[in-house]
Structure formats: C-alpha cells, structure tokens
Backbone as CSV, one residue per row, in Angstrom:
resi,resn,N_x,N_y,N_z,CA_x,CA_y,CA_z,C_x,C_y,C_z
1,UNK,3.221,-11.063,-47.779,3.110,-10.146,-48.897,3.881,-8.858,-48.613
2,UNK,3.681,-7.807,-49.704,4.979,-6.703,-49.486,3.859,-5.457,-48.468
3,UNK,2.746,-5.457,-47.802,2.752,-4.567,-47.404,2.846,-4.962,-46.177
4,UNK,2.771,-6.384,-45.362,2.882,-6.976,-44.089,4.077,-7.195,-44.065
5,UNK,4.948,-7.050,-44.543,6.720,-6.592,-44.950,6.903,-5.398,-44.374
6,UNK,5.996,-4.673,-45.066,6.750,-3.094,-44.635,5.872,-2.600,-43.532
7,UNK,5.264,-3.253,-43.062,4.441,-2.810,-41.585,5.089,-3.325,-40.912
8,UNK,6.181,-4.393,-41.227,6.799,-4.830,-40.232,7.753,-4.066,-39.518
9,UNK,8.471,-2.966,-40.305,9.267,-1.928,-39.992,8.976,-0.522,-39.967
10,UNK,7.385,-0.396,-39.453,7.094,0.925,-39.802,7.766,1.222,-38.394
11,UNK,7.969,2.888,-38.781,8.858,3.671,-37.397,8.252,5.134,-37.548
12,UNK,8.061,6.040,-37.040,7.731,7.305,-37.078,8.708,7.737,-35.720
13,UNK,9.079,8.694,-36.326,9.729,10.109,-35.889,9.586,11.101,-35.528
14,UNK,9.427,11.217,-34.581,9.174,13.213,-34.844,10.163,13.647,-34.450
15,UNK,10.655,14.983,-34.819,11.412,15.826,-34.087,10.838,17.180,-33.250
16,UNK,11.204,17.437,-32.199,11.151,18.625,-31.596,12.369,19.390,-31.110
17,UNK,12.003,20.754,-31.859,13.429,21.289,-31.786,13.271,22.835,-30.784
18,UNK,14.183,23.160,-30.225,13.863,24.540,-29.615,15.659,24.976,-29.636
19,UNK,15.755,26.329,-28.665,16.994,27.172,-29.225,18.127,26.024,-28.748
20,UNK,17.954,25.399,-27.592,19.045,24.666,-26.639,18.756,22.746,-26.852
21,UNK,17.686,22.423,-27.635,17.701,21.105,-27.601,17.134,20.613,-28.758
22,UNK,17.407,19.068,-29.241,16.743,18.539,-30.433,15.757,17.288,-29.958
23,UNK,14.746,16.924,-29.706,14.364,15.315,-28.958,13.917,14.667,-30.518
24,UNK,14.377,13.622,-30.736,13.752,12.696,-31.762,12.392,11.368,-30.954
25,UNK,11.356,11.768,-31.290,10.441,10.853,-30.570,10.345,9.910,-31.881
26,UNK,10.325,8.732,-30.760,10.154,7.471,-31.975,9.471,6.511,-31.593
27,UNK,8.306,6.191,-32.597,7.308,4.991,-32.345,7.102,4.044,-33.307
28,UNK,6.831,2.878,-32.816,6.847,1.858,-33.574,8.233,1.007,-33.173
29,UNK,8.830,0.086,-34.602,9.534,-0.975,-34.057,11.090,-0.349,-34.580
30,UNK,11.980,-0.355,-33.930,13.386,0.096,-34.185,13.966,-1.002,-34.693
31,UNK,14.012,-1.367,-35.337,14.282,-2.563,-36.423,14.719,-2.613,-38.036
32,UNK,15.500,-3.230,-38.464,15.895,-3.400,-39.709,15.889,-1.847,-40.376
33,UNK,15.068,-1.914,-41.732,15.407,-0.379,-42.082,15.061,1.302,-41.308
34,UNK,14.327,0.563,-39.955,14.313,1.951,-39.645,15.382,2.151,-38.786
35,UNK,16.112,1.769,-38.274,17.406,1.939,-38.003,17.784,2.657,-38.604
36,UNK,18.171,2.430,-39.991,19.024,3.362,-40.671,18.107,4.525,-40.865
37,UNK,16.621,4.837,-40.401,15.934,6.069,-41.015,16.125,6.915,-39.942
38,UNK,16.699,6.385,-38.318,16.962,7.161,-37.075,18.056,7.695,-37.496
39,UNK,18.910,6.769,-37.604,20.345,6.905,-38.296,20.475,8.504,-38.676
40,UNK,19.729,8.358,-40.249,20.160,9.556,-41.018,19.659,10.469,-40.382
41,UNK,17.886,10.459,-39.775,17.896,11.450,-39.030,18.869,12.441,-38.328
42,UNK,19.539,11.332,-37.481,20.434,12.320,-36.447,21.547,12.489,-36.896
43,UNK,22.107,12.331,-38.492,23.212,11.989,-38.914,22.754,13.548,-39.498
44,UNK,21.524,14.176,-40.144,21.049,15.404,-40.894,20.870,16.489,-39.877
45,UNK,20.209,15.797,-38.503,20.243,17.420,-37.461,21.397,17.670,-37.422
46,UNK,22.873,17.280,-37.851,24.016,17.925,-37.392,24.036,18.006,-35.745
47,UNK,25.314,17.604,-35.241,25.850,17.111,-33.783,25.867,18.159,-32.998
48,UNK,25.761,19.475,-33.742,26.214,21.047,-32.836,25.189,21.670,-31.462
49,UNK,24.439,20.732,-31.649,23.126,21.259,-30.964,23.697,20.701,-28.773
50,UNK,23.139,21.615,-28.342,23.688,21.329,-26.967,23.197,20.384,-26.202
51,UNK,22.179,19.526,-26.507,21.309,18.985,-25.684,20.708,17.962,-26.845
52,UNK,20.463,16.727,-26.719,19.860,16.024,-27.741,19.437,14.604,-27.147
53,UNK,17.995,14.351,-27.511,17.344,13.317,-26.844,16.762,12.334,-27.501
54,UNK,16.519,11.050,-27.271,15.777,10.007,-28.093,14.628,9.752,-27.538
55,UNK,13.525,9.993,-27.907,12.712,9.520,-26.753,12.029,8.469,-27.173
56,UNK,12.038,6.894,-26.364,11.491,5.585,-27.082,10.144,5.157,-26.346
57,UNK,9.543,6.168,-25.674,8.482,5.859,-25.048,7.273,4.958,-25.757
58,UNK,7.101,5.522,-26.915,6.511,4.378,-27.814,6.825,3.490,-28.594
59,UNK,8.035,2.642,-28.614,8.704,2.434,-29.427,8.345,0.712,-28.731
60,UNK,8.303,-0.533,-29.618,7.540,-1.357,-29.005,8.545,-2.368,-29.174
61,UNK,9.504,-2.549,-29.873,10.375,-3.558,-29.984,11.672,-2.805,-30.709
62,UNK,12.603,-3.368,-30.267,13.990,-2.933,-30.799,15.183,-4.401,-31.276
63,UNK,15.695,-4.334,-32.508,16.904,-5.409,-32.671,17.930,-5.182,-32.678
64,UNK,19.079,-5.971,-32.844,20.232,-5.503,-32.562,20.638,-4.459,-33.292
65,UNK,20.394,-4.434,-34.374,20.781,-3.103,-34.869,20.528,-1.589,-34.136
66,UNK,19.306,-1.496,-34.214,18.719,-0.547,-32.835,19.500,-0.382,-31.801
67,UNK,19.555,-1.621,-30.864,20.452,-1.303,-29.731,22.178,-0.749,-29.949
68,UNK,22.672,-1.245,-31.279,24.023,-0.650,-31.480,23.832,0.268,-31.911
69,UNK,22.682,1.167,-32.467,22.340,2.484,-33.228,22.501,3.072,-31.532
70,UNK,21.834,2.692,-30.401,20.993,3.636,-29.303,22.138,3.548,-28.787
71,UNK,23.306,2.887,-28.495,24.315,2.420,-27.767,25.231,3.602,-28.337
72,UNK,25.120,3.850,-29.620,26.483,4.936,-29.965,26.318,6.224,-29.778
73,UNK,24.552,6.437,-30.179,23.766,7.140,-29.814,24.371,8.157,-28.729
74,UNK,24.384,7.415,-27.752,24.785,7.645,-26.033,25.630,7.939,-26.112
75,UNK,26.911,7.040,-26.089,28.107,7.177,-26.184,28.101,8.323,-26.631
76,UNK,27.844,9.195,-27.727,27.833,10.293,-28.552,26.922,11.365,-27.736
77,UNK,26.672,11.165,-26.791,26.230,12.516,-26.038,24.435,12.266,-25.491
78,UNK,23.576,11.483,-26.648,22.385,11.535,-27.378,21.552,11.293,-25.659
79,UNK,21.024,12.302,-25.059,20.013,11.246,-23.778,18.652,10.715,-24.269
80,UNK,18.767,9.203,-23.451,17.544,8.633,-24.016,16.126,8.269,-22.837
81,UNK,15.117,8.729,-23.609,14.246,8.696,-22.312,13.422,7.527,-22.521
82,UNK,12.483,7.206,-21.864,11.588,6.531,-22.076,10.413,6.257,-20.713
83,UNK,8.583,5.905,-20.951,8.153,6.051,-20.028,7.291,4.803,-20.166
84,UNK,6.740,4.912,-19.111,6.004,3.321,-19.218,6.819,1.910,-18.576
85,UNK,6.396,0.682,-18.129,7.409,-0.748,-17.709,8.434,-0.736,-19.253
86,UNK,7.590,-1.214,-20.361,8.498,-1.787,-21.207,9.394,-1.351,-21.654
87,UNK,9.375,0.094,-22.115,10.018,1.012,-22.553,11.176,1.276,-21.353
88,UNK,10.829,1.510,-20.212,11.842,1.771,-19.118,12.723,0.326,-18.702
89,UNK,12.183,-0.306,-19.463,13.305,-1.963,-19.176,14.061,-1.918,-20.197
90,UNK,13.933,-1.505,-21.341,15.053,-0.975,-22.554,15.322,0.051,-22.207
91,UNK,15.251,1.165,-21.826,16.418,2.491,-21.299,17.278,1.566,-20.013
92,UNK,16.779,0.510,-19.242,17.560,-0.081,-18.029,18.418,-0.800,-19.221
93,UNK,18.050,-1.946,-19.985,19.054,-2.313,-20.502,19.897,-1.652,-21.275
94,UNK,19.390,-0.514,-22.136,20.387,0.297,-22.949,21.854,0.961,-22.020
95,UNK,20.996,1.377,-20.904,21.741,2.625,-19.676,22.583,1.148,-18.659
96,UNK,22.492,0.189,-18.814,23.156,-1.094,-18.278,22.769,-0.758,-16.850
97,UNK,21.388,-0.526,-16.482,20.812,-0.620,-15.211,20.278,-1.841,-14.618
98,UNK,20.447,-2.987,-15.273,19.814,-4.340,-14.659,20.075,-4.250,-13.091
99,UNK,18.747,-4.463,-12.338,18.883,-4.941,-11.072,19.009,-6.195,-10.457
100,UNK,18.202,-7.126,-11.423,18.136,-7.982,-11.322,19.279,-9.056,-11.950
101,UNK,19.262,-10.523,-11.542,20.252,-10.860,-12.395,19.784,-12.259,-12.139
C-alpha cells in the first residue's frame, strides 16, 4: 500500500550549522527519493562554507544511488562520518578502506 511505500524511503536530516562548518546528519534509508532530498539539501546550503560533513551514523541502508550521491559528495570536499560496526563498514566502503578481501 502507499504508506509502506513511503516508509520505505523515509530519511531525516538535520542540519547543524556554525561560523566554520555545515554537518548534514542523516537517518533512516538513503535510497530512491531520498537521495535526491540529500541532494537538494546540499545543492541549497551553497558550496562556500569551509568545512562540510555527512554524518551517516544512523543511516541503516544505502543504494546505489546513495553511494554515487556520497561518492561525489567526497570527491566535492563533503567529510563523511559515521559511528557504530555498520555504519563504519559503509564509510570503509565509501572511503575504499576494505581490509579484507
């Protein structure tokens, strides 16, 4: 049904902003349309800011879209944190830290 649809992509955001940094905290699943809701996010703080962070500590699943969102992300300056096993095995795979193989 349409609301086990849209729970499927719920995402929350926050931002925290101070004079030298922006962190976007994000929980829930980085998936399908919330992709594009990180997206615009960081597409609306404007790039000027000196310091800018993702933080996916709660963030419980990610798809490819996500990972090419978090991937340019980076590339583009963006640091991404994350705390906890699961979360820190997606900053290893995002940050291409595999130890294992």
């Amino acid at each position: 049904d349409a609301l086990s649809k849209a729970l499927a992509f719920m995402i929350r955001i926050e931002t925290e902003q101070t004079d030298t940094q922006l962190t976007f905290k994000v929980a829930g699943k980085l998936c399908g349309n919330s992709v594009e809701a990180l997206a615009e996010c960081w597409r609306l703080s404007g790039r000027d800011r000196s310091t800018q962070f993702v933080d996916l500590s709660d963030v419980i699943s990610i798809d490819k879209a996500g990972w090419r969102l978090l991937r340019h992300m980076h590339r583009q300056g963006v640091e991404v944190s994350a705390k906890g096993l699961a979360t820190q095995t997606i900053l290893d795979e995002l940050l291409d830290k595999g130890g294992c193989s």
